[in-house]
C-alpha positions as CSV (number, residue, x, y, z in Angstrom):
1,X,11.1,-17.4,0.9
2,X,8.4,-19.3,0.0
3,X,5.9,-17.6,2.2
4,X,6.9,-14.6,1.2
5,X,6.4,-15.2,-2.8
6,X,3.2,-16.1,-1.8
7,X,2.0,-13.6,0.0
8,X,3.2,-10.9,-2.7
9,X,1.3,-13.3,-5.2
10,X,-1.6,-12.5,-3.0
11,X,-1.4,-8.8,-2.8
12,X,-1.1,-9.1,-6.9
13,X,-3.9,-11.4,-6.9
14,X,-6.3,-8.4,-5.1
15,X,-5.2,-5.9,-8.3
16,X,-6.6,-2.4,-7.3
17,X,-8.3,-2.2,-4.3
18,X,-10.0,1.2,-5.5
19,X,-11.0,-0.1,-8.6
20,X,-14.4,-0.2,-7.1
21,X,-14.5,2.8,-5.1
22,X,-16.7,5.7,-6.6
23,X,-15.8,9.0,-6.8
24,X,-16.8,10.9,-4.0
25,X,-17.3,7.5,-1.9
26,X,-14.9,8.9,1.1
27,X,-15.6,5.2,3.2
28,X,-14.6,3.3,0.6
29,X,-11.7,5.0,-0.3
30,X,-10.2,4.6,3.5
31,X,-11.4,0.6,3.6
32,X,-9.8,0.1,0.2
33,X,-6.5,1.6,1.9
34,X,-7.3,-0.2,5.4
35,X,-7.3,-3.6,3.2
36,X,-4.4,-2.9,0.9
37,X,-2.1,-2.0,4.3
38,X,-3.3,-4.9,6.0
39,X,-2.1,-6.7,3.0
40,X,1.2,-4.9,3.2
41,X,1.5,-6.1,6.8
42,X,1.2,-9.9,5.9
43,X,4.2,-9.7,3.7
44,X,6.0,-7.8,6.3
45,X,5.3,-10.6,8.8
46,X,7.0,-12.7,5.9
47,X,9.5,-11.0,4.4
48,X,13.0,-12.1,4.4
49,X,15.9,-10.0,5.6
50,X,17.2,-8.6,2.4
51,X,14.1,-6.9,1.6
52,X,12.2,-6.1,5.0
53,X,12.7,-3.0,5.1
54,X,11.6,-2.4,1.9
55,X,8.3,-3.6,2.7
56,X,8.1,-2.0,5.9
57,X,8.4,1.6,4.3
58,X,5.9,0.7,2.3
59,X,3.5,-0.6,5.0
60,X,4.7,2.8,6.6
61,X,4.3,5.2,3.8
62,X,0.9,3.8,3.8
63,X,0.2,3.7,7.4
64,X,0.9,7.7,7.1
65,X,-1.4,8.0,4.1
66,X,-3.9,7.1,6.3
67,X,-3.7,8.7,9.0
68,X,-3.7,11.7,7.4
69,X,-7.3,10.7,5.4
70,X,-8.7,9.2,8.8
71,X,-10.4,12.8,9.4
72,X,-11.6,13.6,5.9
73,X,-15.1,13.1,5.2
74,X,-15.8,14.9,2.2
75,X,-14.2,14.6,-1.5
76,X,-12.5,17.6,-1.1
77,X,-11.2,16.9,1.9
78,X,-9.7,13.2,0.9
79,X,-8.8,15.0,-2.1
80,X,-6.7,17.4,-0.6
81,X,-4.9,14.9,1.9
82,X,-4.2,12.8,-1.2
83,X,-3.1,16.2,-2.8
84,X,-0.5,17.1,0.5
85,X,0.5,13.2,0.4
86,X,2.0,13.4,-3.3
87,X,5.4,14.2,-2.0
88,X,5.7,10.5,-0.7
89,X,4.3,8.8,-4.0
90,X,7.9,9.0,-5.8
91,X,9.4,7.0,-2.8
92,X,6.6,4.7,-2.3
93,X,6.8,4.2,-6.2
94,X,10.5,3.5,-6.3
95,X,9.9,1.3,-2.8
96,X,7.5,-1.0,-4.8
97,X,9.4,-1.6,-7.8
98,X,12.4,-2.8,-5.5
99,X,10.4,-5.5,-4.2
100,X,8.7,-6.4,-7.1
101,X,12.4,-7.0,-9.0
102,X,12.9,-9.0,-5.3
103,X,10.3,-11.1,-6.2
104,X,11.0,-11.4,-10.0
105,X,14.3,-12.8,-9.2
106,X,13.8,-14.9,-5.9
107,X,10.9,-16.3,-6.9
């Protein structure tokens, strides 16, 4: 549990990863996802039972989300995946505020 508390203290720690990113900056827009999954995947290596699957939709729902930007390389065209990928931000939304009550009350 421990490891776990800390890793999600971690991912908090980073805030947004595309507070930086520019608009139109296409690149940093897919590292800044790249990083925050790869995040995602060190709590999923931690996790404990009663909420691994939670974080593994997450890592998944973001694992999609890129994949589906990996060919954009214009604004418009990151724009419009983000656009088709809008369906999935309700889930992903409710997803993360399971975990994060996980953590308010384990650790």
């Amino acid at each position: 549990m421990t490891a776990f508390c800390d890793k999600v203290n971690e991912l908090n720690a980073l805030g947004d990863p595309f507070a930086n990113v520019k608009p139109g900056d296409v690149q940093g827009a897919k590292d800044a996802l790249d990083k925050l999954n790869s995040e995602v995947g060190s709590v999923v290596a931690v996790a404990p039972d009663a909420i691994k699957s939670d974080v593994q939709k997450m890592q998944t729902t973001l694992t999609d989300f890129s994949a589906k930007i990996k060919g954009a390389s214009t604004p418009q065209e990151l724009v419009q995946a983000a656009t088709a990928f809008q369906g999935e931000t309700a889930s992903l939304n409710q997803t993360v505020a399971k975990v994060k009550k996980y953590k308010q009350d384990n650790c």
